[in-house]
C-alpha positions as CSV (number, residue, x, y, z in Angstrom):
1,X,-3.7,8.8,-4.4
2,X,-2.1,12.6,-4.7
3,X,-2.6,15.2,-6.4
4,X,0.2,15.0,-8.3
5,X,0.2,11.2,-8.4
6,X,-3.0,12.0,-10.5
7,X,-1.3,14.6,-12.9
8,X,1.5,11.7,-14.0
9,X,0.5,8.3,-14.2
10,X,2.8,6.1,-16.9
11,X,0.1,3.3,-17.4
12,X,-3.3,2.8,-15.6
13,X,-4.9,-0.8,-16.1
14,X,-8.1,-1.2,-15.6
15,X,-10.0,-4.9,-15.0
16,X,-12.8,-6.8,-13.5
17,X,-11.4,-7.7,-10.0
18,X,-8.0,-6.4,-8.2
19,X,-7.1,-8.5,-5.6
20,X,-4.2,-6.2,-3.7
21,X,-3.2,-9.2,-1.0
22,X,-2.8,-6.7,1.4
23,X,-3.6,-7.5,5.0
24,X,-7.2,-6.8,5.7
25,X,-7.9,-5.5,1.7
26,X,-10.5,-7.7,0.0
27,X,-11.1,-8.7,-3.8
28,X,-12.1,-5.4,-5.5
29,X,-14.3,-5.4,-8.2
30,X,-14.1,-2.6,-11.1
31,X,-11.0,-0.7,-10.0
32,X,-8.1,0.1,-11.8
33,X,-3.7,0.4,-10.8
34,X,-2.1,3.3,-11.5
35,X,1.2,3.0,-12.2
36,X,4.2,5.8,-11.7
37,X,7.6,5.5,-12.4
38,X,7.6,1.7,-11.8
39,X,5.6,2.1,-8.4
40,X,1.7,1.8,-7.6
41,X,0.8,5.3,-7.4
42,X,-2.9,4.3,-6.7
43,X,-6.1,2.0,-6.8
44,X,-8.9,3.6,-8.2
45,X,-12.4,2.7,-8.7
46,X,-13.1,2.5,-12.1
47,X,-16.0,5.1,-12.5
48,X,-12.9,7.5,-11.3
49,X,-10.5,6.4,-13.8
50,X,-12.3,7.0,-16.2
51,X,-11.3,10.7,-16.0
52,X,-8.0,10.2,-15.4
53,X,-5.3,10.8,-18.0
54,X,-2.4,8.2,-18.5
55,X,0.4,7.5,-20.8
56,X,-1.0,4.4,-21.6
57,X,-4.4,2.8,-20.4
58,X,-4.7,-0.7,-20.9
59,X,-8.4,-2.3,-20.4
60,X,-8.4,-5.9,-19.3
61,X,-12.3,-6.9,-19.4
62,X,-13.1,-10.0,-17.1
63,X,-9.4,-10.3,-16.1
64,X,-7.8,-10.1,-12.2
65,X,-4.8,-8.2,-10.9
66,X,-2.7,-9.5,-8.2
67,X,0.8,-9.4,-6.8
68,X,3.0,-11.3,-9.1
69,X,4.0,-14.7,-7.9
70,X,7.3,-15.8,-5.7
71,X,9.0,-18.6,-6.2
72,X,11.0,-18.8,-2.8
73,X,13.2,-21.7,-3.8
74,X,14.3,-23.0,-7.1
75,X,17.4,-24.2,-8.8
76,X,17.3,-22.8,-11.9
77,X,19.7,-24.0,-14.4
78,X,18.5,-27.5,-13.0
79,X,15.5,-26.9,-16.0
80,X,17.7,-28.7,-18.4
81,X,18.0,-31.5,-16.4
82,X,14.1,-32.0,-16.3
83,X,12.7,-35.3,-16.8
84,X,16.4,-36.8,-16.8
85,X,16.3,-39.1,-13.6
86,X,12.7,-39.4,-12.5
87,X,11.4,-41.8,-9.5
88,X,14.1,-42.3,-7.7
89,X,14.6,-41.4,-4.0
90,X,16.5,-38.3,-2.4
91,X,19.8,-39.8,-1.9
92,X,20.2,-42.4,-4.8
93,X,18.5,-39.4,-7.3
94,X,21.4,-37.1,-6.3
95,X,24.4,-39.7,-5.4
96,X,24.2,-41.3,-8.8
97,X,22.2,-38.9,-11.0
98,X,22.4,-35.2,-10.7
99,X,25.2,-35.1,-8.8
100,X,27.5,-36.9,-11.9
101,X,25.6,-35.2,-14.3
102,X,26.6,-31.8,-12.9
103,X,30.1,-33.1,-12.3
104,X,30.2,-33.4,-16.3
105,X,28.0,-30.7,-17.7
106,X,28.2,-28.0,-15.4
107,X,29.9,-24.7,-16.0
108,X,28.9,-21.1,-17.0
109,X,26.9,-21.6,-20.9
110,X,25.1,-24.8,-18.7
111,X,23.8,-22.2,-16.0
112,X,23.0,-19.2,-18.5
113,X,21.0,-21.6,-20.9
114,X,19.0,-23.1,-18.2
115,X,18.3,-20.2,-16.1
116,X,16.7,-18.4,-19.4
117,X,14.6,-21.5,-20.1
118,X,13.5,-21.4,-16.3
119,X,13.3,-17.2,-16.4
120,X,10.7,-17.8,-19.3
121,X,8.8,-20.7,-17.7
122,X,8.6,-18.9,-14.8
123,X,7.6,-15.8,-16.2
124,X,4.9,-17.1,-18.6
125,X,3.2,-18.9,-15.6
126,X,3.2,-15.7,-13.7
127,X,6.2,-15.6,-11.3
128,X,8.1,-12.4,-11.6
129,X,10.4,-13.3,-8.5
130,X,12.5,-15.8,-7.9
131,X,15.2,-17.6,-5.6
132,X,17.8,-19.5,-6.7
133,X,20.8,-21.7,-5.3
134,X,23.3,-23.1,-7.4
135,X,26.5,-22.9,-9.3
136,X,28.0,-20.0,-11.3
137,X,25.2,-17.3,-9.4
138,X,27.0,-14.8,-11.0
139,X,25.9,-16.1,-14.6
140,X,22.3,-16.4,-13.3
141,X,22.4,-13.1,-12.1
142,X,23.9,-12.1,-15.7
143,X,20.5,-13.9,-17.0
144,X,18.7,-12.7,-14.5
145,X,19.2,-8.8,-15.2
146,X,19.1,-8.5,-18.5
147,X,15.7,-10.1,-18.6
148,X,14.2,-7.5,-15.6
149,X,13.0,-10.3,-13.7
150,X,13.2,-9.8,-9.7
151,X,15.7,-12.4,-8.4
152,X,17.7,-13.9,-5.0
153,X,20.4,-15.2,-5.7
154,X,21.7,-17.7,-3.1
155,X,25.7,-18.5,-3.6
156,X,26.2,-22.4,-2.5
157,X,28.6,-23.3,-0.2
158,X,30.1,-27.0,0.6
159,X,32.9,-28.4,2.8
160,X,33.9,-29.8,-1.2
161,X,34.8,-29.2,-4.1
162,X,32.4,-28.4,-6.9
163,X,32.3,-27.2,-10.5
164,X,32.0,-23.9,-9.0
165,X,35.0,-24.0,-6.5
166,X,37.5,-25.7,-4.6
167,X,36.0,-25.4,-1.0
168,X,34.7,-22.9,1.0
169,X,36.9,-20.4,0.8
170,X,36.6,-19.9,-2.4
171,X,33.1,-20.1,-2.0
172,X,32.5,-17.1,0.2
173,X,35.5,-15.6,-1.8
174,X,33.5,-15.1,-5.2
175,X,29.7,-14.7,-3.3
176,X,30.8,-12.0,-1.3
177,X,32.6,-10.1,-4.4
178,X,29.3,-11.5,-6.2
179,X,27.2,-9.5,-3.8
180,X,29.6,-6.3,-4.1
181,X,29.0,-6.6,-7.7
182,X,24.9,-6.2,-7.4
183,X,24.5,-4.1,-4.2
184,X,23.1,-1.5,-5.9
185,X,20.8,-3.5,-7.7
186,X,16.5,-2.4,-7.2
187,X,16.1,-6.0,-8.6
188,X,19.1,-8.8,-7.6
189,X,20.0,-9.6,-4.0
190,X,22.4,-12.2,-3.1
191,X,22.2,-14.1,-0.1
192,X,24.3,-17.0,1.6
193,X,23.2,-20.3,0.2
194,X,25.0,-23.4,2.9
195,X,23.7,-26.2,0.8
196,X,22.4,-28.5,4.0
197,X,23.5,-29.6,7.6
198,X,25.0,-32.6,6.1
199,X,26.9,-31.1,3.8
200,X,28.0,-28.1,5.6
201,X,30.5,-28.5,8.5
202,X,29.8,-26.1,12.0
203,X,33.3,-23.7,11.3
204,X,31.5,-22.9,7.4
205,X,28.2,-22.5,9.3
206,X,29.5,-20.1,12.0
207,X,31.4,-18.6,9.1
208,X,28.0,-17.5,6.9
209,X,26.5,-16.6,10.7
210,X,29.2,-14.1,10.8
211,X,29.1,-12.7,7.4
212,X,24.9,-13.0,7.1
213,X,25.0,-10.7,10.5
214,X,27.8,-8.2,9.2
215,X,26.0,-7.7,6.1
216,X,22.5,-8.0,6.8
217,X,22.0,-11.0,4.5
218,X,19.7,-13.5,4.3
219,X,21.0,-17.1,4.3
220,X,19.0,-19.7,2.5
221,X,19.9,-23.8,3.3
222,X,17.8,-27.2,2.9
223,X,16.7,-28.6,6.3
224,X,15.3,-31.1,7.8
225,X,14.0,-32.9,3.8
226,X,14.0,-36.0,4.6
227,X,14.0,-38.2,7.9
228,X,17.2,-40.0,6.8
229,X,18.9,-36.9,7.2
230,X,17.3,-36.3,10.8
231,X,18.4,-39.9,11.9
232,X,22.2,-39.8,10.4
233,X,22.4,-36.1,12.1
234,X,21.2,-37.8,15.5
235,X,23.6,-40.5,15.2
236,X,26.7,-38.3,14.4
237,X,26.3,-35.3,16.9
238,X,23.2,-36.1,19.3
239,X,21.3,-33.5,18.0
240,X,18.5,-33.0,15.3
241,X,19.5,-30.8,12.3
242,X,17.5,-28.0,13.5
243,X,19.1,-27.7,17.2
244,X,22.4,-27.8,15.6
245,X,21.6,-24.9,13.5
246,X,20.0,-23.2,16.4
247,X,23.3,-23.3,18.9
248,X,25.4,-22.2,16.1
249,X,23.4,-19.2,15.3
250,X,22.1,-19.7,12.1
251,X,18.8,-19.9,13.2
252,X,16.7,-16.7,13.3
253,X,14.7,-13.7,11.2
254,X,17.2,-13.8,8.2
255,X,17.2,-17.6,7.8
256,X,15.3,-19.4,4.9
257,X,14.6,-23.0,6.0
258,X,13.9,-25.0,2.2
259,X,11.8,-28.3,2.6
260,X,11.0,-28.8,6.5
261,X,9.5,-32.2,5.6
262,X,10.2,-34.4,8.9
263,X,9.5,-31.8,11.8
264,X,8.3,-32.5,15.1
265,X,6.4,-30.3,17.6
266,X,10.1,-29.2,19.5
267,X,11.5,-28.6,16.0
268,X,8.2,-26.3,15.1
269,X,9.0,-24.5,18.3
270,X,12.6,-23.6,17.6
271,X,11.8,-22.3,14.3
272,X,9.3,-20.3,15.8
273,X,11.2,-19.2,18.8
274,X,14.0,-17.7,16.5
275,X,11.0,-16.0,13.4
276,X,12.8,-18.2,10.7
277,X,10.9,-18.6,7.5
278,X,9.8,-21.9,5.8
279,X,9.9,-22.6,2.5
280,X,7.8,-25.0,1.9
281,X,8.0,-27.4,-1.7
282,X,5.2,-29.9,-1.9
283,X,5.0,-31.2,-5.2
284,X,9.5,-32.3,-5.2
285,X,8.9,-33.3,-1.6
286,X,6.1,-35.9,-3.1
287,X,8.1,-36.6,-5.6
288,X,11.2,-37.6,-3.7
289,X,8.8,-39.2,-1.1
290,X,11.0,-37.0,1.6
291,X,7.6,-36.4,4.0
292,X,5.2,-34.3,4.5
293,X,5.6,-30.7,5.7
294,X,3.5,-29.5,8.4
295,X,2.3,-25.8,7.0
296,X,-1.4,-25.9,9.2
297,X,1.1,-26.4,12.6
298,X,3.9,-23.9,11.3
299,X,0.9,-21.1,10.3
300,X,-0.6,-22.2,14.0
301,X,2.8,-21.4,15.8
302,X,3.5,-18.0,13.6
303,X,6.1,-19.3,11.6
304,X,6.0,-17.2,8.2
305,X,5.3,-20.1,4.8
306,X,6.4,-19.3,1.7
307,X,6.8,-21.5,-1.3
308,X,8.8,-22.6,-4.0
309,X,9.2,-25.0,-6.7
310,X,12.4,-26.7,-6.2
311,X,14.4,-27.6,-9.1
312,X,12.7,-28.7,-12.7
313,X,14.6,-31.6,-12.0
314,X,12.7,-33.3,-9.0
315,X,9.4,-31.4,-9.6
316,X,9.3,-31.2,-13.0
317,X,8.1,-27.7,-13.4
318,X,8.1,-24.1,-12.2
319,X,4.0,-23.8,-12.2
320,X,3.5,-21.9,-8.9
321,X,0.2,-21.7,-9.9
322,X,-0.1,-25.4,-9.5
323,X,2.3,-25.5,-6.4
324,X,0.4,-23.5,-4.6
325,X,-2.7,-25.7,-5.4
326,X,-0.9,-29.0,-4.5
327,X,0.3,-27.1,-0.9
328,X,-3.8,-26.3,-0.3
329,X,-5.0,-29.9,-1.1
330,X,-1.7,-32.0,0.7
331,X,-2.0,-29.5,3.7
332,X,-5.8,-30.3,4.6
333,X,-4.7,-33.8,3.9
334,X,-1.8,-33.7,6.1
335,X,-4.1,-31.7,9.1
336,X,-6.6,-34.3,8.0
337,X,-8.7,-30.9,8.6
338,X,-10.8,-29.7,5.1
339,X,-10.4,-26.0,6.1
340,X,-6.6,-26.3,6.9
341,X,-4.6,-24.1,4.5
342,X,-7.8,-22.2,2.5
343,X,-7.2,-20.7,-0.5
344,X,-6.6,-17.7,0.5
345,X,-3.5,-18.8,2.5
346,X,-2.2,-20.5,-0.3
347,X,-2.5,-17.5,-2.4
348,X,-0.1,-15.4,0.6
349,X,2.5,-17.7,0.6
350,X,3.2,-17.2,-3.1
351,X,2.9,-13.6,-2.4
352,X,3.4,-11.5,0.4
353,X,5.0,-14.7,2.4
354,X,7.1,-15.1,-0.2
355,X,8.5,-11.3,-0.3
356,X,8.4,-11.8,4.0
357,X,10.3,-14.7,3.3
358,X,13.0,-13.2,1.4
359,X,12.8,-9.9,3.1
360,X,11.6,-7.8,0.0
361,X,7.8,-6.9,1.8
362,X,8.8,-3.5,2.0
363,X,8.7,-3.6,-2.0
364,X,6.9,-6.4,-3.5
365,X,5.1,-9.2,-2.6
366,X,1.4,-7.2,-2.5
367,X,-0.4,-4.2,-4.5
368,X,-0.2,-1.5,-2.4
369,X,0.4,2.4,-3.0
370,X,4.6,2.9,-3.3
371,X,5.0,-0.7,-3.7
372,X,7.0,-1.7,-7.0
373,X,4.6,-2.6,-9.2
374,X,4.8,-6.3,-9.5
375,X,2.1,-7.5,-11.0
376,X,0.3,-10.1,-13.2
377,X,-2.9,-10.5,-14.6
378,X,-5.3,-13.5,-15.5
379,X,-7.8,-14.4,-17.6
380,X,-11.1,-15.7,-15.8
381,X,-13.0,-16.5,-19.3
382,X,-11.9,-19.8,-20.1
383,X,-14.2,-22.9,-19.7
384,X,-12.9,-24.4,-16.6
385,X,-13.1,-21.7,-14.8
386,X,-17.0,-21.0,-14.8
387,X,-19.0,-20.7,-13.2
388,X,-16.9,-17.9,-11.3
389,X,-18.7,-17.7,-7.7
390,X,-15.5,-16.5,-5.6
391,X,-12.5,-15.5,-8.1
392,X,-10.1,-16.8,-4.9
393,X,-11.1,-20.0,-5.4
394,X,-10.3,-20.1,-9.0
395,X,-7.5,-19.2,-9.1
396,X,-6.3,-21.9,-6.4
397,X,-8.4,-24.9,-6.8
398,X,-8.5,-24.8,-10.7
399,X,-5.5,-24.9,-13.4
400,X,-5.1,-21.5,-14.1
401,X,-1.4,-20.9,-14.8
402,X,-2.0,-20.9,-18.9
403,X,-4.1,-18.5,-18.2
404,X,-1.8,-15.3,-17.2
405,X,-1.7,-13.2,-19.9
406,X,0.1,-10.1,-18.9
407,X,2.7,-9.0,-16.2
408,X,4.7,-6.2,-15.4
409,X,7.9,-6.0,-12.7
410,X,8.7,-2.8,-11.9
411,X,6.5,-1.2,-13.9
412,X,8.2,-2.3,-16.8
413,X,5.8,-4.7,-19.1
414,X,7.1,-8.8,-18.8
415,X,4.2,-10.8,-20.4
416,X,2.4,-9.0,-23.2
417,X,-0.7,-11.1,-23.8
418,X,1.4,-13.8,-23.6
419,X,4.1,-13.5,-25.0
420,X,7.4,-12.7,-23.5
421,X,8.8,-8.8,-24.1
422,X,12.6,-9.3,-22.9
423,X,13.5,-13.2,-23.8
424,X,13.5,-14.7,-27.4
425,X,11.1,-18.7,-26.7
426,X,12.6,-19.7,-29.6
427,X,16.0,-19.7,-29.2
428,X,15.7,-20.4,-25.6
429,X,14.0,-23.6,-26.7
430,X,16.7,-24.3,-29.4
431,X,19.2,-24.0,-26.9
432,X,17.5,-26.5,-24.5
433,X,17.2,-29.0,-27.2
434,X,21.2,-28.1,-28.1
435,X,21.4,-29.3,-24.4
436,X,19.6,-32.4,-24.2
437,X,21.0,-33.9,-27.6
438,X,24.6,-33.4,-25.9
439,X,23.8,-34.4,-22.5
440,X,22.0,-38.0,-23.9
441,X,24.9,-38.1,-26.9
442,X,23.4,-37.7,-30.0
């Protein structure tokens, strides 16, 4: 830390343990984060900090600092769908479910509504970055702003119409001036969403390659989900969904590859070949019985994991806290190896792999000096987590979520003990309960 990082520090929080999640930094214990003009201006043992002078110092007691969470894949607004079509597979749950529901109830109130309820879920369970793909990005992103929170916004693109457009065109047409719109933006990015293989034909796909490369965006897209849509793609062009990708272009370090449920060791290979990231979704990918995705192989072969929710829809919640607990269990199961995926693996792909992922490691994604100062902090004194022997393994293998009580983004204070600084819970719960009595027509 400087010497004039010393002389100026807006808030200083001191705790019990800092975990940074910064390659090669261990859990600290008794240290304190400076924070200066929305940045990490240092990490200070506590017996130093003491004598430091702050705008605000904020004591914690037995609580832990970390990164905050990010939530590589979502679909927001989907939150008020939640609960609305449960067990039902991939293709019957979207042919006659969600995809006539959002043929009725779509439009721009439907998207800022449920991206605020899914904003605050997230928020309240210790995610301070998100990723979303759906319709009407530029409401979300409205949403998204005003309540600070650090957000991707991935425009979707179809060879069809949607509630959102009329075809592709018009598709790249409003997420490219979209993009213009929040280019300047420290907190929104947008980023080319191409829904999935199957719904994406190869002159769109060749289309986002161009644009993606121009503009240095990433492009986020489901793949390989489920091994229906493996088997139709070998039928109808010869090759698996992931080759096709490959010899169009798409694959490579930009690309964002949602799901990865039915891979095989070639498949695993490519993605590796071309440093594309995987986004992996266990607890929707058990719920849709899509597969099982192979994290212990992918980490083997270098591929960069990150994780993400899915929609509320086919999950039913934005926990990362318990996503990242369900990828640790399901990938030793799945490696049928105990010490496949340890906790602190699972930890890094809601963190740093996550900010890797979407190409925001330079700024987020771990506590480290200049780094925005994303962070979140949790209280270790509840029953069910003691004894504490290894804080790491608390925070994975027991539910923990409830128990974030503060975060900043930015610098800029999110979760105050709890409760949320820049959204109103009550009338973002009044306007999900507007939703649900008009969607079941009451």
């Amino acid at each position: 830390m400087s010497r004039a990082a010393l002389n100026r520090i807006d808030t200083l929080i001191s705790a019990r343990w800092l975990l940074p999640m910064s390659e090669g930094c261990p859990l600290l214990e008794n240290h304190a984060l400076a924070i200066t003009d929305g940045c990490i201006s240092g990490i200070i043992p506590e017996t130093e900090a003491r004598g430091l002078s702050a705008h605000e110092h904020i004591t914690l007691g037995d609580q832990l600092l970390m990164p905050g969470l990010i939530n590589a894949h979502g679909h927001t607004a989907m939150s008020l769908f939640r609960g609305m079509a449960d067990d039902q597979p991939l293709q019957q749950w979207l042919n006659e479910h969600i995809w006539p529901a959002e043929g009725q109830w779509v439009g721009e109130e439907f998207v800022r509504d449920g991206t605020a309820l899914a904003i605050a879920e997230m928020l309240r369970g210790g995610t301070t970055t998100f990723s979303d793909m759906y319709f009407f990005p530029e409401a979300a992103a409205e949403v998204a702003r005003r309540a600070g929170i650090r957000a991707q916004l991935c425009f979707p693109i179809f060879d069809f119409p949607s509630a959102w457009g009329s075809g592709p065109d018009e598709y790249f047409r409003k997420g490219l001036a979209l993009r213009d719109d929040y280019k300047h933006s420290d907190l929104i990015n947008i980023a080319f969403g191409p829904h999935a293989p199957y719904t994406v034909g190869d002159e769109a796909m060749s289309k986002v390659v161009m644009f993606a490369e121009e503009l240095d965006c990433a492009i986020q897209i489901h793949l390989h989900e489920t091994q229906h849509e493996v088997d139709d793609a070998l039928k109808q062009t010869g090759l698996r969904p992931i080759e096709r990708l490959a010899k169009l272009g798409l694959l490579g370090p930009r690309s964002q590859c949602v799901h990865l449920a039915c891979l095989n060791d070639d498949d695993i290979a490519l993605l590796a070949e071309h440093r594309s990231h995987a986004i992996h979704c266990p607890e929707s990918n058990l719920k849709l019985a899509s597969g099982f995705s192979p994290v212990e192989k992918m980490r083997n072969a270098g591929i960069n994991v990150a994780l993400g929710t899915d929609g509320a829809a086919s999950n039913n919640d934005l926990d990362m806290f318990g996503e990242l607990r369900t990828a640790a269990l399901l990938g030793k199961a799945v490696a049928a190896d105990a010490a496949a995926v340890p906790d602190h693996y699972a930890l890094q792909m809601a963190t740093f792999n996550g900010a890797r992922a979407l190409g925001i490691d330079h700024i987020t994604g771990s506590l480290e000096l200049g780094k925005h100062a994303d962070v979140i902090a949790i209280d270790l004194t509840d029953l069910p987590q003691q004894p504490i022997y290894t804080p790491v393994s608390q925070l994975v293998y027991t539910n923990i979520s409830h128990c974030v009580r503060h975060s900043w983004i930015k610098g800029r204070r999110m979760l105050d003990n709890g409760e949320l600084t820049t959204l109103d819970s009550r009338e973002v719960i009044e306007k999900a309960q507007y939703w649900r009595q008009k969607i079941s027509g009451e």
